[in-house]
C-alpha positions in Angstrom: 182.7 22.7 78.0 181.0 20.9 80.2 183.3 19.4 82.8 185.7 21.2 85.8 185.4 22.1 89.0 183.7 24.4 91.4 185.1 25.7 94.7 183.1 26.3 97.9 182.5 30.3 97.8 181.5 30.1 93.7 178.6 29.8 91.5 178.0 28.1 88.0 175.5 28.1 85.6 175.4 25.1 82.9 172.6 25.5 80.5 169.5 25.6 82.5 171.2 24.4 85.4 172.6 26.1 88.2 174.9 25.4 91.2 175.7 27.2 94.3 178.6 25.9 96.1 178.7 28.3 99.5 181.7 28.8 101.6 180.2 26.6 104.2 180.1 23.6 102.4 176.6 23.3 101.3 176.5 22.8 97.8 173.2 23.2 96.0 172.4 22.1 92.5 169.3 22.9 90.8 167.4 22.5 87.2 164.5 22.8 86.0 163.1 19.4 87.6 164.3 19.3 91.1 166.8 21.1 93.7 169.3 19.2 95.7 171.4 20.3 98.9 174.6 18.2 100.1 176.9 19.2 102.6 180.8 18.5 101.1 184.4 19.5 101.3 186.8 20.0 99.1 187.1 20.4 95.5 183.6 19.2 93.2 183.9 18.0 89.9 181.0 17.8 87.3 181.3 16.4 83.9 178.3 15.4 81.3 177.1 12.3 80.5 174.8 9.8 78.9 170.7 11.7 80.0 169.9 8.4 81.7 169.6 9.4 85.6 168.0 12.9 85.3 164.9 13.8 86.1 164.6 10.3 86.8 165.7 6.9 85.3 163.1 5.8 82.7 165.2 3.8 80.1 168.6 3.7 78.5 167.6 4.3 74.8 167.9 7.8 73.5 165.9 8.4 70.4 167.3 11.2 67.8 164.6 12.2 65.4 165.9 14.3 62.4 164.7 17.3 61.1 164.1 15.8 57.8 163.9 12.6 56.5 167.6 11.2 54.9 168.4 8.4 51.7 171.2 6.3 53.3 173.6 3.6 51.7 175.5 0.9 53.3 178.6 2.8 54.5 177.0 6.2 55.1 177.5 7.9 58.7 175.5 10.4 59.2 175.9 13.2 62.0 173.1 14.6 64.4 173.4 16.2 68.0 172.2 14.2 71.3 171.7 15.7 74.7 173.6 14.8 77.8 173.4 15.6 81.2 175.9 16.8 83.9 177.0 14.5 86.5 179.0 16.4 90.2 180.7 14.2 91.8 183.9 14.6 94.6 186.6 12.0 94.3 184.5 8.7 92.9 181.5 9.5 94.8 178.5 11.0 92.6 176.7 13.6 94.5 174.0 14.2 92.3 172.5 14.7 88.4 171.4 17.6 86.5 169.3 17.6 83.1 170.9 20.5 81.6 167.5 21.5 79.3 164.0 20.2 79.4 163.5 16.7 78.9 161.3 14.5 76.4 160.3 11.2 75.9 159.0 9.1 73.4 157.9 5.4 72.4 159.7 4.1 69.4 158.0 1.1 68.3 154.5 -0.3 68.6 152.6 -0.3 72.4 153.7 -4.0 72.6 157.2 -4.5 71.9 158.2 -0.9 71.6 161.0 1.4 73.8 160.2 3.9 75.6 163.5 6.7 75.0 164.6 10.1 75.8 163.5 11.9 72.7 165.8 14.7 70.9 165.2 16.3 67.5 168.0 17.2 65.7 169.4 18.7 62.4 171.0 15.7 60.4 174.2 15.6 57.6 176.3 13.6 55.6 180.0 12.5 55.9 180.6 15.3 58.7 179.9 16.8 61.9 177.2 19.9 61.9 177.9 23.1 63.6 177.1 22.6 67.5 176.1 26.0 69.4 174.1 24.4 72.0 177.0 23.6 75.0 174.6 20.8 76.3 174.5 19.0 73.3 177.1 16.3 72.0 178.1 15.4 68.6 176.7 11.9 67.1 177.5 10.0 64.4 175.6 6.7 62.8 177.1 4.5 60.3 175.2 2.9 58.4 176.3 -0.7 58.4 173.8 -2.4 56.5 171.0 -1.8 54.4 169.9 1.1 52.4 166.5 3.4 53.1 165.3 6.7 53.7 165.1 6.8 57.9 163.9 9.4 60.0 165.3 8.6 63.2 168.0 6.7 65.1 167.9 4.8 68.7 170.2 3.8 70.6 171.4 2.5 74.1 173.3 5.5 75.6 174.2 3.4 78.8 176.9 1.7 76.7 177.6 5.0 75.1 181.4 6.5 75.8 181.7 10.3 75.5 184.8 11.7 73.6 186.4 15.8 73.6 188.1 17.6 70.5 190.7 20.3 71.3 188.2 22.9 70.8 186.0 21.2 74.1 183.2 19.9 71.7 181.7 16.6 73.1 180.9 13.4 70.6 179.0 10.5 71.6 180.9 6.8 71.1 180.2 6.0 67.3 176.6 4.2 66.9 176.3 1.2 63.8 173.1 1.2 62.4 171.5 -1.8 60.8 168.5 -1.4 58.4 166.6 -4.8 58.0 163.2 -5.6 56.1 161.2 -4.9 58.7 163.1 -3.6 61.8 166.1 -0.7 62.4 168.7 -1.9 64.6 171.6 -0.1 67.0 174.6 -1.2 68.0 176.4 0.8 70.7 180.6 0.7 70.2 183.0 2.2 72.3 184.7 3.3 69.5 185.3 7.5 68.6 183.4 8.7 65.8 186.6 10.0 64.4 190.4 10.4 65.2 192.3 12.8 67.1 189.8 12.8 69.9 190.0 12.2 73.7 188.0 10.1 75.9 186.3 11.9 78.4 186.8 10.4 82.1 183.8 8.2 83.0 182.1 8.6 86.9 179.8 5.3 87.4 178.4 4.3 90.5 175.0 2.7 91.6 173.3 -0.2 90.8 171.4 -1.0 87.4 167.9 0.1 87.2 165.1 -2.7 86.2 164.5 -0.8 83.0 168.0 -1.0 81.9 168.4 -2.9 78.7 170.9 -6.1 78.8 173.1 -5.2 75.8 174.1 -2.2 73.6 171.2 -3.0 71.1 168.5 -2.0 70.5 166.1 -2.8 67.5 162.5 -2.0 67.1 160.0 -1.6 64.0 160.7 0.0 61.2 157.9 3.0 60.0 156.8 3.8 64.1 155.2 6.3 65.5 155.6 9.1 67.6 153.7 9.1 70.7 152.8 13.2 71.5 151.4 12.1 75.1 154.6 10.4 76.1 156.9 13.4 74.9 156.6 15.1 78.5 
């Protein structure tokens, strides 16, 4: 799972991520995009979160392409896998972000009006949650609020996104409503679990809003978009 603590004197590796914490109280975290040194005391915490911050704050949407193409009804919810990142942090001060993997992005929409979002393919199922192997991925589900289609992709705000644990340490993403209208697809970001039983995972904020950050937990763009290959990273 991704969330604990590290101890000066220890070493951890997360995915593609690794951090040094030496016994001197320089801790040093490091992924594929950038190393960072902080001096620090005590006990660190790191826990994932919404991939937002790291390597660098482009957008809040998240867009979760599927590996095929899926018919959905009104009432559908539909499971994929999202990718997070891992936030250290000591007592309610963040020290820094870590993209666990190599990051993408993508616009979703046309050049005008269109979102520019951290791009994540993903296998895609009916009615319940695929097999996760991948530690630095979360769980997602989409219902299907309205409408009735055959989509190939989901986006949605993650900054309003809450991040949930099962007993067995697996991560889920807050549950996403989906809206399919003549000519747009629509998001709607809840706070609500994607199922029962399962407990909310501690939330670390700090900072200030970035200018790209979008103003509410929706986001809607044009139906049929597509896929930008030079904006993918």
């Amino acid at each position: 799972m991704l969330a604990g603590e590290i101890t000066s004197g220890t070493s951890l590796s997360l995915c593609r991520a690794r951090i040094i914490y030496s016994e001197d109280g320089v801790l040093r975290a490091c992924d594929e995009y950038k190393c960072e040194e902080v001096y620090v005391d005590g006990v660190v915490g790191y826990r994932p979160a919404p991939p937002i911050y790291s390597p660098f704050r482009i957008s809040d949407a998240v867009y979760i392409e599927f590996d095929k193409k899926i018919l959905v009804h009104r009432g559908d919810v539909i499971w994929a896998h999202a990718p997070l990142e891992i936030i250290l942090y000591h007592k309610n001060s963040i020290l820094t972000r870590l993209a666990p993997g190599r990051v993408k992005y993508t616009l979703v929409g046309n050049l005008v009006e269109g979102v520019i979002a951290r791009y994540a393919k993903s296998r895609v199922a009916k009615g319940f949650p695929l097999e996760n192997k991948d530690p630095c991925m979360a769980h997602i589900a989409f219902y299907i609020a309205q409408g009735e289609d055959t989509i190939k992709g989901v986006p949605f705000n993650a900054a309003y996104s809450h991040l949930y644990t099962d007993n067995k340490g697996s991560i889920f993403y807050s549950l996403v409503e989906v809206y399919i209208k003549d000519a747009i697809i629509e998001s709607r970001t809840t706070s609500k679990p994607p199922i029962e039983g399962l407990e909310k995972l501690k939330q670390v904020r700090a900072g200030r809003t970035g200018v790209f950050s979008l103003t509410a937990p929706v986001i809607a763009v044009e139906r049929g978009w597509k896929l930008w290959p030079s904006l993918k990273g």
